[in-house]
Phi, psi and omega in degrees: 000330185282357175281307181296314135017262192271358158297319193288329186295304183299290208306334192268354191064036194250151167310144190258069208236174172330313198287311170287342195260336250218316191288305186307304197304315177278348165265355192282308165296358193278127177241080183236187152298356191285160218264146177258139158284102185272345179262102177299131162336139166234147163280154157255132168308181208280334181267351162273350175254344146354283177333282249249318163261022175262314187269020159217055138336116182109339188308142164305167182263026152278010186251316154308297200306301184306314181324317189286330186260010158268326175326299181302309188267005160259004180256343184226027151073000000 
């Protein structure tokens, strides 16, 4: 594992120090549930959000702002 370590350290540019070798280790070691993405995040493009401000014109921007993130979690399950 101190070989997989110090690649992650050099790729990441981080310094080669206890502290940093130690942070890797304790993530190296993690046995949870968090979830791998196989599919990268999509953004809206400049014309979904066009959309989005034609068909609520006038809207507050806390009203945009929700409008954009349902947008977002629908494009992205």
């Amino acid at each position: 594992m101190s070989d997989v370590i110090g690649q992650l350290l050099q790729d990441n540019n981080m310094p080669d120090t206890p502290t940093a070798r130690a942070i890797y280790r304790k993530m190296l070691e993690r046995d949870d549930d968090t979830q791998v993405y196989a599919v990268p995040w999509q953004g809206l493009t400049d014309e979904e959000y066009q959309q989005i401000l034609i068909q609520h014109d006038g809207a507050g921007l806390l009203a945009f702002y929700n409008l954009v993130e349902a947008k977002l979690r629908e494009k992205n399950g």
